[in-house]
N, C-alpha and C positions, 0 to 999 in steps of 0.2 A: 504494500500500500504506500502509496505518496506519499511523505509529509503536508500535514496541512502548510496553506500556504497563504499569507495573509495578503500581498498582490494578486494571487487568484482571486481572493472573496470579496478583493475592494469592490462595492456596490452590488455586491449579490443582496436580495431579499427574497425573498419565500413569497410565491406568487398566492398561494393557499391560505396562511394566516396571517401575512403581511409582517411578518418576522425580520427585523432588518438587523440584529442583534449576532452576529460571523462568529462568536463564541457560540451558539446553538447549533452552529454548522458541522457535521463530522464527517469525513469520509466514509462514502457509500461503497465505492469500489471503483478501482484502479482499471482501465480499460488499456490496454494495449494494443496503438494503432501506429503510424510512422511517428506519433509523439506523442509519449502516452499521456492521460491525462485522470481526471475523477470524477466523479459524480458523488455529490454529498446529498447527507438527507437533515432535515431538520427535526432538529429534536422535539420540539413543540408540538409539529402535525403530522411527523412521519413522510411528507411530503419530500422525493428526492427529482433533482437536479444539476444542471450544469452551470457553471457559474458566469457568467457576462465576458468573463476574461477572455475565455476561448473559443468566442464566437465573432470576435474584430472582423475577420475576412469572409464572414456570410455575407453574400447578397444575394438576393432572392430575386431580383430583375433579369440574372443570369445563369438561371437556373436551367440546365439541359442546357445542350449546345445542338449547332445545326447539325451537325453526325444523328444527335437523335431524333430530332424532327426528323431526317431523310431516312430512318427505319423506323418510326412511328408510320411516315405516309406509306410505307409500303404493307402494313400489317392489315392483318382480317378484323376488321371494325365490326364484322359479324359475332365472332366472336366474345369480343370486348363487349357487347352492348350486353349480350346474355349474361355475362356475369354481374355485371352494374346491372338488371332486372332480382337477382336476387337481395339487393337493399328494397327493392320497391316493393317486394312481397310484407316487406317488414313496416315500409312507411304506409300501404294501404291499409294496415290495421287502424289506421291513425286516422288518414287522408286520404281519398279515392281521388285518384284523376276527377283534373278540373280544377284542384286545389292551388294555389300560387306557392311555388316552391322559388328558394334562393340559395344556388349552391354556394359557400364562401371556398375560393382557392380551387377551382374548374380541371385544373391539372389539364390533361389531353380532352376532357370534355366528354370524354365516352356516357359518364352515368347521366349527363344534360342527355345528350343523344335519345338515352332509352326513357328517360324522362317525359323528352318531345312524341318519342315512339309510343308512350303508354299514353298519352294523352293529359299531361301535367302543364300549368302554365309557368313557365322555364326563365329561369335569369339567374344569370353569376359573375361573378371577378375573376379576374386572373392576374397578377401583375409579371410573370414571369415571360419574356417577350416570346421566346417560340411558343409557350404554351398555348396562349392567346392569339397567334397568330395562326394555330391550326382550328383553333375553339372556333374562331371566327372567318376564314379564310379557305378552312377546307371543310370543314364542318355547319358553317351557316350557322350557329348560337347565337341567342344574346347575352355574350359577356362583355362585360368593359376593363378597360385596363386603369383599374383604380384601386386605391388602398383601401381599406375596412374602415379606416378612420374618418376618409374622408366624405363616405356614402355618405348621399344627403338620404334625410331621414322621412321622407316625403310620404311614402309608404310601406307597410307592412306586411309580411308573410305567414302563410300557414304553415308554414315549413321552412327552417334554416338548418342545411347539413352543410358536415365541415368531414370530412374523410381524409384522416391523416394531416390534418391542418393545427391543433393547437399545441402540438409536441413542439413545432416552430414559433410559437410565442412569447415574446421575454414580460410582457405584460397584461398576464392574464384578467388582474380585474378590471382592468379599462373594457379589453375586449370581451368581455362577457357584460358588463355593462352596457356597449355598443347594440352588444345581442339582443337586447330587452326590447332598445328602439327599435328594430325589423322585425321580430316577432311578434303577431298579435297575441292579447291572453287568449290563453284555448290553445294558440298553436304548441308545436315543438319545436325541441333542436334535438339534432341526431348527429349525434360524436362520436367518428371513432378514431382511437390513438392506441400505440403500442401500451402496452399494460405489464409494468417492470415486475408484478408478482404473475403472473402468466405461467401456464405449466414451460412452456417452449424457454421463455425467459430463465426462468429457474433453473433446466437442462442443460442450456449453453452458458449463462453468466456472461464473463467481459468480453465472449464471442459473439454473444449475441447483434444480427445485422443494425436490429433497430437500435445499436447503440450507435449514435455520430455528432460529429460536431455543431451539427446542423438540425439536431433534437435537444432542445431545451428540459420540457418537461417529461415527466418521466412518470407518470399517475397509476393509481392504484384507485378501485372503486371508492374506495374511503376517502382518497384526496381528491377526487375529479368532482362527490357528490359535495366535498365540505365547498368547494371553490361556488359550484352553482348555487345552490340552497340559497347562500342573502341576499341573490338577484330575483328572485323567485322562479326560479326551477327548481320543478317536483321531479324526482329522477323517477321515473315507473319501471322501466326495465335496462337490465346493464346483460349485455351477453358477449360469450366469448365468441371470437371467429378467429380463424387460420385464413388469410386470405393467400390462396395454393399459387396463383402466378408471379404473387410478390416469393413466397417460397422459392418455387423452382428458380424466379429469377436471382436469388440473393442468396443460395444456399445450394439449389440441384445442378444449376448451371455451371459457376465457380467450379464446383468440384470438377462437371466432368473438365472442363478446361484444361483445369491443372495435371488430370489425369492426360488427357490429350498433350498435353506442352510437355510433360515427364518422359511420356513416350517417347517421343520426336526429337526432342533437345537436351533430354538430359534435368532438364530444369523445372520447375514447377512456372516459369517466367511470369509476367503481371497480373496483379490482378485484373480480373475484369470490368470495362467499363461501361456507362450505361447504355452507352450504340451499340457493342456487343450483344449483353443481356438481353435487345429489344429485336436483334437479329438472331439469337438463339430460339428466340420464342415465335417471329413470322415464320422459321424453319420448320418451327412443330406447330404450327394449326395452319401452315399450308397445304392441305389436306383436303379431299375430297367430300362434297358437305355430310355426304351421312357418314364418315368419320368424326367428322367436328360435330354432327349432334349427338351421338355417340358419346364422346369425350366431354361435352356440356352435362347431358345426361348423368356418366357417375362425378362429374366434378361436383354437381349440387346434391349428390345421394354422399359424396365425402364430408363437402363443404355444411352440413346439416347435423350430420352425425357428430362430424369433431366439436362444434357448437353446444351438439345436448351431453358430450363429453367432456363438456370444459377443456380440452385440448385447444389451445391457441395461444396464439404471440398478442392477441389484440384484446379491445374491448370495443361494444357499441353501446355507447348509451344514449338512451331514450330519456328526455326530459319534457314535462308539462311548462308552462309559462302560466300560472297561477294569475 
């Protein structure tokens, strides 16, 4: 484990109980990456994180590079859409199409897509420039390329989902304050973020993918429900999910790579990056469609199972706006 380090904590506070006190700070665990670093948790709410220090060279506007757009446009969007349908099985308990939905943080757009496709009325952000330029450019959405802060507050949704979005957050209670304004009471938010007590988490530790420097929060049911609750969200349901492509891409793929490069050269050579990972995966659902329904088919008989298993890296939670 690191030594604590009081340049690392200058300006760390605990996004959970607004703890700003770096003597309640204690190292969580030592991750070993090209630098290795920590994750502490607080003593106070159990809440762990990364500290501000080691996030100086994140920027989020350049996020993906053109390598991955030019193997996103080449990928089976058919695909992609069927697994973004099985969130919607979960938000129609909620919400039935026709509802106004606001995705925050669009990524490639896919679950807008299936959104548009179930019949939902559709709107999101993107700030990261390829992202946004596919969202909008090859895909027809309406996203904008604007910050969460700056949304004007004009109108409100029946639905705010953020899918791998507030692990990237250095201040959470602004932006879940934000949340209050775009969600109507009655509606939801639907959040999901890696989940540091997770069975998968637990198995790998400082291997684990979803640790990076570019993951701030690091939530546990306990801290994700304390942070919502005095916004008024009622949490109804928290469920575990494994989502299988971020898998294969960040744990099945690597391997076989490394095994391929060992063969070949000797070496295990680079890791892989994310043009790769998105060209390993058009390789495998380049396939003949009743292959790929097929492959949809037991993805969502896996994808279901490891869920009422509690097997997963993630969580989803469902909250009311009271």
């Amino acid at each position: 484990m690191l030594e604590p380090n009081k340049q690392v904590l200058e300006s760390a506070k605990c996004i959970v109980c607004g703890n700003q006190n770096t003597a309640d700070f204690t190292p969580y665990m030592t991750v070993h990456r090209d630098t290795d670093f920590n994750l502490y948790q607080c003593t106070k709410c159990s809440f762990i994180f990364l500290p501000p220090y080691y996030r100086k060279e994140i920027d989020y506007t350049k996020y993906k590079g053109e390598t991955v757009l030019e193997q996103v446009r080449k990928g089976n969007n058919w695909v992609k859409i069927q697994r973004q349908k099985l969130k919607f099985e979960l938000i129609s308990h909620y919400h039935l199409p026709g509802s106004k939905l606001f995705d925050l943080g669009c990524g490639w757009g896919h679950f807008l897509l299936a959104g548009k496709e179930l019949g939902y009325n559709i709107y999101g952000i993107e700030i990261a420039k390829h992202l946004h330029t596919y969202c909008t450019q090859d895909l027809g959405l309406p996203v904008d390329d604007i910050n969460f802060y700056d949304l004007e507050e004009k109108e409100q949704f029946d639905v705010l989902t953020m899918w791998d979005v507030l692990e990237h957050i250095d201040d959470g209670h602004k932006f879940i304050e934000k949340c209050t304004k775009v969600v109507r009471r009655g509606g939801h938010l639907f959040i999901q973020v890696p989940q540091i007590d997770s069975f998968i988490a637990k198995k790998m530790k400082d291997t684990w993918p979803m640790i990076s420097l570019d993951h701030v929060n690091y939530f546990t049911p306990k801290t994700l429900t304390r942070l919502l609750e005095p916004y008024g969200f009622e949490v109804e349901v928290i469920k575990s999910t494994l989502e299988l492509k971020t898998f294969f891409m960040f744990v099945v793929f690597p391997w076989f790579k490394k095994r391929k490069d060992k063969k070949t050269t000797g070496t295990e050579g680079e890791a892989m990056n994310s043009a790769e990972r998105q060209q390993y995966f058009n390789t495998m659902t380049s396939r003949p469609l009743w292959q790929l329904k097929l492959l949809v088919f037991f993805h969502n008989i896996a994808y279901k199972l490891l869920s009422s298993l509690k097997i997963g890296e993630e969580m989803v939670v469902v909250a009311k706006r009271k």
